[in-house]
Backbone as JSON Lines, residues from 0, in Angstrom:
{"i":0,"aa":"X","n":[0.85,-1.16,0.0],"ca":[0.0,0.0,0.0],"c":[0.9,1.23,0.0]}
{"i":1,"aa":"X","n":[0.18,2.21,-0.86],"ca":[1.15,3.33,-0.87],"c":[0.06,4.92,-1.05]}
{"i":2,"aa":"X","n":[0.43,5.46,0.47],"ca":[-0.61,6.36,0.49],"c":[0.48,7.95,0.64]}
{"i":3,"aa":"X","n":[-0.05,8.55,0.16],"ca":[0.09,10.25,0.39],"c":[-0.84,11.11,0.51]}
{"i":4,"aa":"X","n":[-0.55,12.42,1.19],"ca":[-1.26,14.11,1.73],"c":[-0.31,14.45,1.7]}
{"i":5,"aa":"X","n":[-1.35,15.61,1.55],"ca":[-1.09,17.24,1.31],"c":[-1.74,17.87,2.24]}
{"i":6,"aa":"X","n":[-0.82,18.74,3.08],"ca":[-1.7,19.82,3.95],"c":[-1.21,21.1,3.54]}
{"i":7,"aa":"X","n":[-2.14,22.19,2.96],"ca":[-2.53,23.2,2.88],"c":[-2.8,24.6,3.82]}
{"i":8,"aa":"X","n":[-2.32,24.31,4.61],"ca":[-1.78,25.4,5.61],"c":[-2.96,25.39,6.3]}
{"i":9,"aa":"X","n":[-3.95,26.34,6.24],"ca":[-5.1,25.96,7.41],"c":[-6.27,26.1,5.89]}
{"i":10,"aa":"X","n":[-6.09,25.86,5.01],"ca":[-7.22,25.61,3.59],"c":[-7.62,24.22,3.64]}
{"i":11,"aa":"X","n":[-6.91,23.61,3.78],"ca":[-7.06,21.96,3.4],"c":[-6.32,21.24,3.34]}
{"i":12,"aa":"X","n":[-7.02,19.92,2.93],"ca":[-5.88,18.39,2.61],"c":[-6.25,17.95,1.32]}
{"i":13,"aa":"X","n":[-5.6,17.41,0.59],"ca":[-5.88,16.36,-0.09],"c":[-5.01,14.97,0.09]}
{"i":14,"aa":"X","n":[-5.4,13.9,-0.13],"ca":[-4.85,12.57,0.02],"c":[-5.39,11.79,-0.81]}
{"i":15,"aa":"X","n":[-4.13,10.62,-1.41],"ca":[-4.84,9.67,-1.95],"c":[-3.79,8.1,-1.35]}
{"i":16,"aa":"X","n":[-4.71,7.09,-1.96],"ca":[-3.88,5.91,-1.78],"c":[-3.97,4.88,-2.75]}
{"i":17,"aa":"X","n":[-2.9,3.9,-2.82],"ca":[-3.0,3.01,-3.63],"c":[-3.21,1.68,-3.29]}
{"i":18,"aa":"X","n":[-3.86,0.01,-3.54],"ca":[-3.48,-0.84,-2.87],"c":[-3.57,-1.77,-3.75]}
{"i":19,"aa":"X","n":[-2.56,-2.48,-3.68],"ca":[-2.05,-3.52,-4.35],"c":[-2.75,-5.18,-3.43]}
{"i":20,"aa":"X","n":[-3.58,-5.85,-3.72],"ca":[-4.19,-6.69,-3.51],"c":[-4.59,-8.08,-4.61]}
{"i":21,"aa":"X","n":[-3.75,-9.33,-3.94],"ca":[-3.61,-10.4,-4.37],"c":[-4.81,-11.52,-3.61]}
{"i":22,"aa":"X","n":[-5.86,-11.55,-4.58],"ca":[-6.79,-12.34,-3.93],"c":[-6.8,-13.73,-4.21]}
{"i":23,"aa":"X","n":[-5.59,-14.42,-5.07],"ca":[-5.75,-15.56,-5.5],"c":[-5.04,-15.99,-4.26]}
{"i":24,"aa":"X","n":[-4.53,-15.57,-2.94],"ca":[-3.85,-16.46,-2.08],"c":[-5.2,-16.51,-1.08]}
{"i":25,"aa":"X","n":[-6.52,-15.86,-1.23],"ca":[-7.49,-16.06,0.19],"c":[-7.95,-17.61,-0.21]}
{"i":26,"aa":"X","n":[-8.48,-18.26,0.9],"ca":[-8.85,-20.09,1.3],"c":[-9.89,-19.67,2.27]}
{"i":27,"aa":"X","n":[-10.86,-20.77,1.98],"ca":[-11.86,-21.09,2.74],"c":[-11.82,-22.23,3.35]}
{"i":28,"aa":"X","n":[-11.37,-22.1,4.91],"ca":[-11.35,-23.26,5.68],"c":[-12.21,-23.89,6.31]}
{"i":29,"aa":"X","n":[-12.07,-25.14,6.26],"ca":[-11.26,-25.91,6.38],"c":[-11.24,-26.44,4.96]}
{"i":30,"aa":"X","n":[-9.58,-26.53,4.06],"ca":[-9.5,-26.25,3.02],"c":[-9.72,-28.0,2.28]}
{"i":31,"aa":"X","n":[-9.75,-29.0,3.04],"ca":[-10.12,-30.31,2.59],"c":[-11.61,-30.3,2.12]}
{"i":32,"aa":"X","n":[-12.35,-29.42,3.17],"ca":[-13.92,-28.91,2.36],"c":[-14.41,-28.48,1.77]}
{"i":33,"aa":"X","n":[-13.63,-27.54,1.24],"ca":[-14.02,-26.59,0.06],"c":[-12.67,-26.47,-0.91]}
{"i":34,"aa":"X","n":[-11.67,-27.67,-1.48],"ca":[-10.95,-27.63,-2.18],"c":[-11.31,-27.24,-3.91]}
{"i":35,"aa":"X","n":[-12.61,-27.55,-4.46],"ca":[-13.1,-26.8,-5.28],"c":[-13.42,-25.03,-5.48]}
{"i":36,"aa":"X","n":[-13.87,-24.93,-4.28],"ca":[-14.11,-22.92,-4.09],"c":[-12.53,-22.89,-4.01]}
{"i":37,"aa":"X","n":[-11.46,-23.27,-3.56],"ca":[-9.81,-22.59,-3.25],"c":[-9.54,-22.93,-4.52]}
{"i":38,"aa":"X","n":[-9.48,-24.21,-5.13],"ca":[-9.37,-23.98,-6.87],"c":[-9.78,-23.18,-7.59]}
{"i":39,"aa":"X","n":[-10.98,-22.42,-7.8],"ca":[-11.73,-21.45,-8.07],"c":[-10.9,-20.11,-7.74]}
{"i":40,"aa":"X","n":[-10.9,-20.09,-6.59],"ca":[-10.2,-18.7,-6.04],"c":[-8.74,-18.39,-6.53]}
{"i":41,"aa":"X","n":[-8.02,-19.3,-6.21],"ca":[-7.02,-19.19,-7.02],"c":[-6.64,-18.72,-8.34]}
{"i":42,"aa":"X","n":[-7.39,-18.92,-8.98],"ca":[-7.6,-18.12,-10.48],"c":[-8.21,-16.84,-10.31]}
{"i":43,"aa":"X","n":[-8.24,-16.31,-9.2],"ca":[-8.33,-14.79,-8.9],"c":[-6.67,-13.96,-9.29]}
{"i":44,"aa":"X","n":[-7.32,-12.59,-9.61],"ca":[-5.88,-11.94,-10.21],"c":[-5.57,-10.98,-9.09]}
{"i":45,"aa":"X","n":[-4.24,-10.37,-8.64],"ca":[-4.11,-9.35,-8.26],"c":[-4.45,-8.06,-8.54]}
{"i":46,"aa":"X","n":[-4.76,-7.34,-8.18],"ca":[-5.32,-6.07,-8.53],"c":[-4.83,-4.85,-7.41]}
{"i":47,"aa":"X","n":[-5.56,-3.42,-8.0],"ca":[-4.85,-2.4,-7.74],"c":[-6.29,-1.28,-7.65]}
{"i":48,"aa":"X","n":[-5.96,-1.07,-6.42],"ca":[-7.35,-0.33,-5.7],"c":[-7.09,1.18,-5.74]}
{"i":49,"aa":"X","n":[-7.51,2.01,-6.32],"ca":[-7.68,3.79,-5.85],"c":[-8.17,4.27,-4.79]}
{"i":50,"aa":"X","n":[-8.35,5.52,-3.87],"ca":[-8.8,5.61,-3.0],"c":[-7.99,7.4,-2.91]}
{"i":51,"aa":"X","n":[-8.75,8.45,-3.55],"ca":[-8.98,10.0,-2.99],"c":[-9.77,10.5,-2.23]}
{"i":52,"aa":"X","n":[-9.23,11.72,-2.25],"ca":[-9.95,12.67,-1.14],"c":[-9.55,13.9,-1.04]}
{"i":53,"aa":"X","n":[-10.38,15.1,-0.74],"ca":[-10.05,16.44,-0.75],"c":[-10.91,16.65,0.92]}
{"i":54,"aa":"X","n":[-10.54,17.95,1.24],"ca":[-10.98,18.39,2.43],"c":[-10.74,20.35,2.48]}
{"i":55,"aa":"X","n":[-11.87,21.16,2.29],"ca":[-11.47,22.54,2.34],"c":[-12.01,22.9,3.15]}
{"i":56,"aa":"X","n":[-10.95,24.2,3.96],"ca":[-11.61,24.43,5.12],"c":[-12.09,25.64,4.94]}
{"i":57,"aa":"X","n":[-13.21,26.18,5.28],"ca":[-13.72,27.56,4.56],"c":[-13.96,28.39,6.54]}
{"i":58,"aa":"X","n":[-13.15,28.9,7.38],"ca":[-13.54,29.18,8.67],"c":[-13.78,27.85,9.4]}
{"i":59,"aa":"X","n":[-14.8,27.74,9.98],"ca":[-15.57,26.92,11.01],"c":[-15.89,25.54,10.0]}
{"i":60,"aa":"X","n":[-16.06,25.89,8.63],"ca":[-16.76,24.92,7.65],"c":[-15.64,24.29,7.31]}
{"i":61,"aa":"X","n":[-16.01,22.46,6.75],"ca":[-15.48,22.2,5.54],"c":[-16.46,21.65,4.51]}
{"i":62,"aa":"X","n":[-15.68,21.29,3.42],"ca":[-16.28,20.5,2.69],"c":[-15.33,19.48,2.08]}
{"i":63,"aa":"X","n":[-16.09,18.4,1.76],"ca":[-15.3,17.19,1.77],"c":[-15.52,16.05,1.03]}
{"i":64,"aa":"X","n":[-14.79,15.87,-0.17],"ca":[-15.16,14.77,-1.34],"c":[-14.19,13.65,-1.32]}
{"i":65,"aa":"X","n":[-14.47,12.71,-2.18],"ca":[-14.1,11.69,-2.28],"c":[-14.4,10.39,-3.26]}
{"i":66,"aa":"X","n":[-13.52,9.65,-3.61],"ca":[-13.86,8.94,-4.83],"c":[-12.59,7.49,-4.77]}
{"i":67,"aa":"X","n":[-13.48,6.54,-4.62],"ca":[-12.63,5.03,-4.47],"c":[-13.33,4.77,-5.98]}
{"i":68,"aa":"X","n":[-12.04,3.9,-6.41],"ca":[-12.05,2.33,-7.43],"c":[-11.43,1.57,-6.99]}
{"i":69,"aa":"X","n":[-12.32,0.04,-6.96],"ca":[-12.02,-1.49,-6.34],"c":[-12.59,-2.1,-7.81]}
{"i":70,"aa":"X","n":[-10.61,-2.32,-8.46],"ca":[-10.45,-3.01,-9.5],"c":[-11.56,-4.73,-9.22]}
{"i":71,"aa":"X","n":[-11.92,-5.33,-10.34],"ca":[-12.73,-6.33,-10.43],"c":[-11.37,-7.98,-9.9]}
{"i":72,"aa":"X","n":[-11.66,-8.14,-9.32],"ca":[-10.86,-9.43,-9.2],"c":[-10.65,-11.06,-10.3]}
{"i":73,"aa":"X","n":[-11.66,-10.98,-10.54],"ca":[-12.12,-11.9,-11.74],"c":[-11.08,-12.31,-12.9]}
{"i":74,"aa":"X","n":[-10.25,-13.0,-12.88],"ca":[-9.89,-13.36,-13.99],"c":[-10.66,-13.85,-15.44]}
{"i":75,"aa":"X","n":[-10.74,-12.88,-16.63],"ca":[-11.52,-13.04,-17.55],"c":[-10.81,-14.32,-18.06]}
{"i":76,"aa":"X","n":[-10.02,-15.07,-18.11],"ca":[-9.32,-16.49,-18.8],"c":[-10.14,-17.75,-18.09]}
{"i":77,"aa":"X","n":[-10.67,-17.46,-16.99],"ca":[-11.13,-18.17,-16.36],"c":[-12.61,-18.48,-15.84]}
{"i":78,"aa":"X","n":[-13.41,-17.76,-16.36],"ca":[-14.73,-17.31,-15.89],"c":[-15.68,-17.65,-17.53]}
{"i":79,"aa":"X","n":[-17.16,-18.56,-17.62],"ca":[-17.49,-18.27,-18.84],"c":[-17.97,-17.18,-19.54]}
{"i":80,"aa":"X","n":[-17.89,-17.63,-21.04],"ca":[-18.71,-16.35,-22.19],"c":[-19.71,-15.26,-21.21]}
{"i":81,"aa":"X","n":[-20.41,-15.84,-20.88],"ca":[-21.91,-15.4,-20.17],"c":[-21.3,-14.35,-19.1]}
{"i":82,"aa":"X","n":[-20.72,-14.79,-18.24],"ca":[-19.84,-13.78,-16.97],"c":[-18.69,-12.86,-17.15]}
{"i":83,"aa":"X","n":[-18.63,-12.97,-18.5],"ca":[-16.98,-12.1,-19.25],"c":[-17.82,-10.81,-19.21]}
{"i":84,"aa":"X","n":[-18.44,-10.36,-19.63],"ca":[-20.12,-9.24,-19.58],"c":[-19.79,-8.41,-18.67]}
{"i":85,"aa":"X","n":[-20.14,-9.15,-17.47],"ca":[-20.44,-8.38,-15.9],"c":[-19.21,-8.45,-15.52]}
{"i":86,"aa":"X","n":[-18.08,-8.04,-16.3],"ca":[-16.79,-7.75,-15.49],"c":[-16.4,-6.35,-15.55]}
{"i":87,"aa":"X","n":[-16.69,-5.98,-14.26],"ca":[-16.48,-4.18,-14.37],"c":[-16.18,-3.95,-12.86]}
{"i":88,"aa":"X","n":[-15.81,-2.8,-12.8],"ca":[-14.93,-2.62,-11.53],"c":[-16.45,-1.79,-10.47]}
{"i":89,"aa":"X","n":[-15.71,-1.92,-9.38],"ca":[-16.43,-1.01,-8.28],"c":[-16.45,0.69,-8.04]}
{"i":90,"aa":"X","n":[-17.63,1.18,-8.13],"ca":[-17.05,2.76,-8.18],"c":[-17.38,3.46,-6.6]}
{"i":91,"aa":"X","n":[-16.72,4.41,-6.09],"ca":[-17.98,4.76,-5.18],"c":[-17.29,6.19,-4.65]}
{"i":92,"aa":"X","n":[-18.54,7.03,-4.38],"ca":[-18.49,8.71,-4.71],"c":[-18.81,8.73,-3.08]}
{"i":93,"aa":"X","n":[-18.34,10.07,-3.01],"ca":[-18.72,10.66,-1.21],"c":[-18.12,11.77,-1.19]}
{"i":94,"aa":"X","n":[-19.03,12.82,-0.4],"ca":[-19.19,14.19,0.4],"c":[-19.59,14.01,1.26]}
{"i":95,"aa":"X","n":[-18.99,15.45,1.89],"ca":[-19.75,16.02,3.41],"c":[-19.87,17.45,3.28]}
{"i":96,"aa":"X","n":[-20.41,17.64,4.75],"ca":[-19.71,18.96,5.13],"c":[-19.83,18.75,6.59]}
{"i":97,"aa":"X","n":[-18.91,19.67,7.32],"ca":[-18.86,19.71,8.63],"c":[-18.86,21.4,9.67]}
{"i":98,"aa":"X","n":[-19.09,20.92,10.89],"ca":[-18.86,22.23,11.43],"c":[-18.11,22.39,12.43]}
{"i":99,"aa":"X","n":[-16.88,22.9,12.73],"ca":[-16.24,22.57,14.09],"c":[-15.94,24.14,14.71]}
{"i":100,"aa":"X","n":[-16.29,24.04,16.04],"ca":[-16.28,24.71,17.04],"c":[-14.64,24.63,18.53]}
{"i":101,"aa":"X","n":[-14.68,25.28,19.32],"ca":[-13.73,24.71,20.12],"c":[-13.86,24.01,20.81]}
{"i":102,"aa":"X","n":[-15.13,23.75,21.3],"ca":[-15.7,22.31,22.16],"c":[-17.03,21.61,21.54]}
{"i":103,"aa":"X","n":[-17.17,21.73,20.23],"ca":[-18.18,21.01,19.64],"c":[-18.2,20.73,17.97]}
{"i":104,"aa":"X","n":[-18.47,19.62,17.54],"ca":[-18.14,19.61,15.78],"c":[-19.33,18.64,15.8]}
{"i":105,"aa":"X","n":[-20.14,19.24,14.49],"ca":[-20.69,18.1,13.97],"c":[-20.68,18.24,12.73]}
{"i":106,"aa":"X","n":[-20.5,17.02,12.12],"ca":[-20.2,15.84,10.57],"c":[-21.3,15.56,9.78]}
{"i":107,"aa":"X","n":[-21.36,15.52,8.63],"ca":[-22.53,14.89,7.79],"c":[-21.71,14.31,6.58]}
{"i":108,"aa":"X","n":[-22.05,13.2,6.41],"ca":[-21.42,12.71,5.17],"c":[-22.64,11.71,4.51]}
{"i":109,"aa":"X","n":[-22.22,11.51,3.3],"ca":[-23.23,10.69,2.02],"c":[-21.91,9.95,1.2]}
{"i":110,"aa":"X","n":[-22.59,8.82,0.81],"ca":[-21.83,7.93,0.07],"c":[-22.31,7.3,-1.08]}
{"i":111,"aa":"X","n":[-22.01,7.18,-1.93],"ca":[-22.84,6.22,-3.38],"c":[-21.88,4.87,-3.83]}
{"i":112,"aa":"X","n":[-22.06,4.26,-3.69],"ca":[-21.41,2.94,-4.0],"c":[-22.33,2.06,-5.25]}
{"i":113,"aa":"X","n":[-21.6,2.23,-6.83],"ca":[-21.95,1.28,-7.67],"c":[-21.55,0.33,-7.7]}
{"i":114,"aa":"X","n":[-22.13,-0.84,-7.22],"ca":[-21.65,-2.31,-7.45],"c":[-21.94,-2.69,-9.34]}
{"i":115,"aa":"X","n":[-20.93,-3.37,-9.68],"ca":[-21.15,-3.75,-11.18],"c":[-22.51,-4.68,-11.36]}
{"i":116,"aa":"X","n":[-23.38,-5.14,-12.29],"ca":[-24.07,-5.82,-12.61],"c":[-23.06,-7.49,-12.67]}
{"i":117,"aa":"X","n":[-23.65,-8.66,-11.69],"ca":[-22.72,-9.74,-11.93],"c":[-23.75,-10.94,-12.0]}
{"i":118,"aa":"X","n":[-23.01,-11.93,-13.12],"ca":[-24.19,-12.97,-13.4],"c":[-23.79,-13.9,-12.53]}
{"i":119,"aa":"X","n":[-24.72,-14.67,-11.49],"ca":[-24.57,-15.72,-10.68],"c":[-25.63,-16.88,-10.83]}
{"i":120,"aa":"X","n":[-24.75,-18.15,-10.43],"ca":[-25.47,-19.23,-10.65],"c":[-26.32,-19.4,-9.66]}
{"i":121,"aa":"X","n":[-27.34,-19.17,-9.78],"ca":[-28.21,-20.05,-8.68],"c":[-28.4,-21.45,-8.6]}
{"i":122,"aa":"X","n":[-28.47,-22.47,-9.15],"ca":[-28.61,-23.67,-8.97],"c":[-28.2,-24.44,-10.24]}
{"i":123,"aa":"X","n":[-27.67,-25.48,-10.42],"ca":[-27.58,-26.7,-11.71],"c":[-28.93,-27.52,-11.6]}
{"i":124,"aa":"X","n":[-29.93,-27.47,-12.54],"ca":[-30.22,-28.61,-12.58],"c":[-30.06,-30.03,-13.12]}
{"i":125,"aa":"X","n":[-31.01,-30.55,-13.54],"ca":[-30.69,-32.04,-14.37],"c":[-30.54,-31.34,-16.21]}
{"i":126,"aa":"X","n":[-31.3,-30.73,-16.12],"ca":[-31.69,-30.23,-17.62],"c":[-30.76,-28.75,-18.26]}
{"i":127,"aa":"X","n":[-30.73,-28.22,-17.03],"ca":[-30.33,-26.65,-17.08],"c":[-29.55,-26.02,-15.81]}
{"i":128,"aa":"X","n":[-28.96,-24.78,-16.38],"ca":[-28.46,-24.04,-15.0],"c":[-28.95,-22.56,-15.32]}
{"i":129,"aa":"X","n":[-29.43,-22.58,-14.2],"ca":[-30.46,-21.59,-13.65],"c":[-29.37,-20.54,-13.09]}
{"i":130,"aa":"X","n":[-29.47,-19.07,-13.87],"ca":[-28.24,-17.93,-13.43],"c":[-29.47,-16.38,-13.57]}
{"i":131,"aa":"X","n":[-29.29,-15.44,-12.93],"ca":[-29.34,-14.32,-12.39],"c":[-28.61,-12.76,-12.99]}
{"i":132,"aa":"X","n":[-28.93,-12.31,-12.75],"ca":[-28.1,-11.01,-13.15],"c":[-28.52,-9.9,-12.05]}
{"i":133,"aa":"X","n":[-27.7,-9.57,-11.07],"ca":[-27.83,-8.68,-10.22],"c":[-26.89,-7.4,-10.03]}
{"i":134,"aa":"X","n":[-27.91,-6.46,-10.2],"ca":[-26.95,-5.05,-9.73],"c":[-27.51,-4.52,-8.3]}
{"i":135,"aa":"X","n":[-26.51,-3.88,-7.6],"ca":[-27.08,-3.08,-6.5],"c":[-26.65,-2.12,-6.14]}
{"i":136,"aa":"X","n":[-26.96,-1.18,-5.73],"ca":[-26.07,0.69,-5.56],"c":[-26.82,0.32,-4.2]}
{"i":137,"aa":"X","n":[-25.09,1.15,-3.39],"ca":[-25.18,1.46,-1.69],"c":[-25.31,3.05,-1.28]}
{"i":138,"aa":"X","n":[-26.37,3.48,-0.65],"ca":[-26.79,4.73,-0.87],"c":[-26.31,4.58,1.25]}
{"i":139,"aa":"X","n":[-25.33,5.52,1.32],"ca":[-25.3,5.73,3.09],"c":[-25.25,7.29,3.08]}
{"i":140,"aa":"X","n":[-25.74,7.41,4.61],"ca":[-25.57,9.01,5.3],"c":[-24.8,8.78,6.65]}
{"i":141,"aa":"X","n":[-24.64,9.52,6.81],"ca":[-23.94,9.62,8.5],"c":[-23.47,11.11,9.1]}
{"i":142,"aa":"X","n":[-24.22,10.74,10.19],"ca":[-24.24,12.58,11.11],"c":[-23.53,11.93,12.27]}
{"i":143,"aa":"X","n":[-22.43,12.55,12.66],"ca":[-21.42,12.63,14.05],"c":[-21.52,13.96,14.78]}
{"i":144,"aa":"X","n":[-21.88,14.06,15.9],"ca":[-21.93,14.99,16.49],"c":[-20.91,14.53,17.8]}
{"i":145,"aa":"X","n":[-20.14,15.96,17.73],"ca":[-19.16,15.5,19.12],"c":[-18.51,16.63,19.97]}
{"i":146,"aa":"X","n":[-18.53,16.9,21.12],"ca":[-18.42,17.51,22.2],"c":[-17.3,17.8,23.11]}
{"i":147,"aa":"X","n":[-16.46,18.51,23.19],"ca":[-14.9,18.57,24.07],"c":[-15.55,19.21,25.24]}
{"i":148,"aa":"X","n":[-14.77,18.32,26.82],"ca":[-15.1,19.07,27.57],"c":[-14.05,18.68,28.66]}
């Protein structure tokens, strides 16, 4: 991992980071039980995660953005025709603003998280295999209020 900031005298920060993440070494134990899912996994690729951020301080105020990418793990050599499709990475957006005082601050932040559209198997049958296509967006808020005394 390789992260850096910037501080801006009493204006602001900016920061970002990088992360280098190898998912073909994670196992599901106990690994005599699930030696098919660790075969599977294994054909996962390493990948390389983003992660910014700004912060301005306007007086008492800030305001405060932000923006992650979580590269897709998926090895396309390994995955079928049908699931090569839904290979797209993770996006996800965020602001605030805040208010700080000398013995009191309170926080508001919002987050948007696009998960990619991914095709999953639900079941094999005798005849057929039965698969899905699911997308989902993560919509959060969060208020911190906090007090020095």
């Amino acid at each position: 991992m390789f992260s850096a900031a910037g501080v801006f005298g009493s204006l602001g920060v900016i920061g970002a980071e990088v992360e280098l993440v190898d998912f073909s070494q994670n196992k599901i134990m106990p690994e005599k039980d699930y030696s098919y899912e660790n075969d599977d996994i294994s054909n996962f690729k390493t990948v390389v995660n983003i992660k910014t951020g700004v912060e301005i301080r306007l007086g008492m105020f800030s305001l405060r953005g932000g923006f992650a990418y979580y590269a897709n793990p998926y090895n396309k050599d390994f995955v079928s025709l049908e699931a090569k499709e839904t290979l797209k990475n993770t996006l996800s957006y965020s602001g605030g603003f805040g208010f700080r005082r000398r013995d009191f601050f309170m926080d508001f932040a919002y987050s948007f998280t696009k998960h990619p559209e991914r095709l999953h198997f639900l079941y094999e049958g005798f005849y057929e295999i039965v698969t899905t296509n699911l997308q989902s967006n993560a919509h959060k808020g969060l208020v911190t209020f906090g007090f020095r005394f």
